[in-house]
C-alpha positions as CSV (number, residue, x, y, z in Angstrom):
1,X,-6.6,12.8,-15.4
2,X,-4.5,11.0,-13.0
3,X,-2.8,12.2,-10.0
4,X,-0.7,10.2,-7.2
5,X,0.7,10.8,-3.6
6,X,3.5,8.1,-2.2
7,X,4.3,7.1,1.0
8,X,6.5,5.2,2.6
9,X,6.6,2.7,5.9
10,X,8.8,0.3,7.2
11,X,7.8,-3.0,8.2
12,X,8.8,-6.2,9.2
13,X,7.2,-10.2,8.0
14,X,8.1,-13.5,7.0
15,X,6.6,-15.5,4.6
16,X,5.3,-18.8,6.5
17,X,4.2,-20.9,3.1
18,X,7.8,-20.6,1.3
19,X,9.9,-23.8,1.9
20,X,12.1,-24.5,4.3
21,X,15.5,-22.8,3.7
22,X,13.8,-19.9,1.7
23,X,15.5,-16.5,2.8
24,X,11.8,-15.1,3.0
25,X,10.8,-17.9,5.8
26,X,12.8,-15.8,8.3
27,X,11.6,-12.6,10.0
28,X,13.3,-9.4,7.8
29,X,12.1,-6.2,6.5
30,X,11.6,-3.8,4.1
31,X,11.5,-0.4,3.5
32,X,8.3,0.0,1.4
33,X,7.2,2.7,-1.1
34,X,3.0,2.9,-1.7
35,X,1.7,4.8,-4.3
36,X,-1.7,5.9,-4.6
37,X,-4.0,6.6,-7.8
38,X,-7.2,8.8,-8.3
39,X,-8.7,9.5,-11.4
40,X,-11.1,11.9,-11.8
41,X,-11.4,15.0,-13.6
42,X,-9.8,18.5,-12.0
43,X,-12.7,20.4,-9.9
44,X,-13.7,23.5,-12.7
45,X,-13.2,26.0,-9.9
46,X,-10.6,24.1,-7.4
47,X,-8.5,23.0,-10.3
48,X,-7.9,19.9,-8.5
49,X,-8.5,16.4,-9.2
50,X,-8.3,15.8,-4.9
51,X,-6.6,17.9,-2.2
52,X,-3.4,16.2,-1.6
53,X,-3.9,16.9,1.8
54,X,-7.3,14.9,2.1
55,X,-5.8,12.1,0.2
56,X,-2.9,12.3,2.9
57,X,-5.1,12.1,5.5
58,X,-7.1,9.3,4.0
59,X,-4.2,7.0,3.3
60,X,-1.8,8.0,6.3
61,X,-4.4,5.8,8.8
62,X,-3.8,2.8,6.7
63,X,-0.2,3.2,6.5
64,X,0.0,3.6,10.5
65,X,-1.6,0.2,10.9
66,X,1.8,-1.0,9.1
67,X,4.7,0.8,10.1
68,X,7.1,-0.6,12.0
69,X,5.6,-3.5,12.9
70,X,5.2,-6.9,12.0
71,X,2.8,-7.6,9.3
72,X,1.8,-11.2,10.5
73,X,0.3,-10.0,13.0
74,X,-1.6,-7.6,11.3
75,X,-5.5,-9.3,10.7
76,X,-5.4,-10.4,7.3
77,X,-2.1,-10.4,7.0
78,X,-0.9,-13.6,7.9
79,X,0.7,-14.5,4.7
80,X,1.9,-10.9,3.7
81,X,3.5,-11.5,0.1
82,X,3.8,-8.2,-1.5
83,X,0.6,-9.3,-3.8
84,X,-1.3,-9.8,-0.7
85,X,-0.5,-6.7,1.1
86,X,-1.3,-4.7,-2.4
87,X,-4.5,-6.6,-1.6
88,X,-5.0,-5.5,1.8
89,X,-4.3,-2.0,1.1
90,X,-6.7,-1.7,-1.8
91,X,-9.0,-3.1,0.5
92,X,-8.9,-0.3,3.2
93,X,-8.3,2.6,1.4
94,X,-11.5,1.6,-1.4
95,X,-14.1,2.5,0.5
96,X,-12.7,6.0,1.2
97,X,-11.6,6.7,-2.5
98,X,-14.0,5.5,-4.6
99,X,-11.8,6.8,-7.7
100,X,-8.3,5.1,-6.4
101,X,-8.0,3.2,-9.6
102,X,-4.7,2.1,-9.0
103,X,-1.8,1.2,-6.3
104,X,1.7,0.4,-6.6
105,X,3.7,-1.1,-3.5
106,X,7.3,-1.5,-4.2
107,X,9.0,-3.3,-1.5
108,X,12.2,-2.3,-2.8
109,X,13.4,-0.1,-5.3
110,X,13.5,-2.9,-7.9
111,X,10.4,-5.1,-6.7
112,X,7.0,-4.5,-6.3
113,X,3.0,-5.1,-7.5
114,X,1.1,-3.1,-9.1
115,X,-2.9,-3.5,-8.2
116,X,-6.1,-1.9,-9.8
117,X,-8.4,-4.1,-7.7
């Protein structure tokens, strides 16, 4: 079974390897929309797969180290494409949620990555 929280963040970056004259060289931001997979089956006397509320608390950390800032200067984050910051976020959350099998970053309503590590 599969269950998902989202969350959103807002954050700022530039893309420094696009050519010159690229709209996405210059410092802008988005609005971005995480979602967060776990499979597993539900707990036989929880009824759960995972407490939202620990998953919340697992995942909110991460997000805090991008919100409302700028992602270049983030460690690891220097070139921080929408692929890479899938990346990045996989990366951090893993180790904590060893059944994440899945995120999706939309960095707006019609564009985003989805990453299964």
């Amino acid at each position: 079974m599969l269950i998902f929280k989202e969350f959103t963040f807002d954050s700022a970056h530039f893309l420094p390897n696009v050519p010159e004259g690229h709209k996405c060289k210059n410092m802008h931001g988005h609005t971005y929309r995480l979602r967060v997979w776990i499979e597993d089956q539900p707990d036989p006397v929880l009824g759960w797969v995972m407490d939202f509320a620990v998953l919340k608390a697992i995942v909110k950390p991460v997000v805090a180290q991008l919100d409302h800032k700028c992602m270049n200067d983030v460690p690891g984050l220097d070139n921080p494409t929408c692929e890479l910051i899938a990346v990045w976020i996989w990366n951090q959350l893993k180790p904590s949620l060893p059944k994440m099998i899945r995120i999706e970053l939309h960095e707006t309503p019609t564009s985003g990555v989805i990453y299964e590590g």
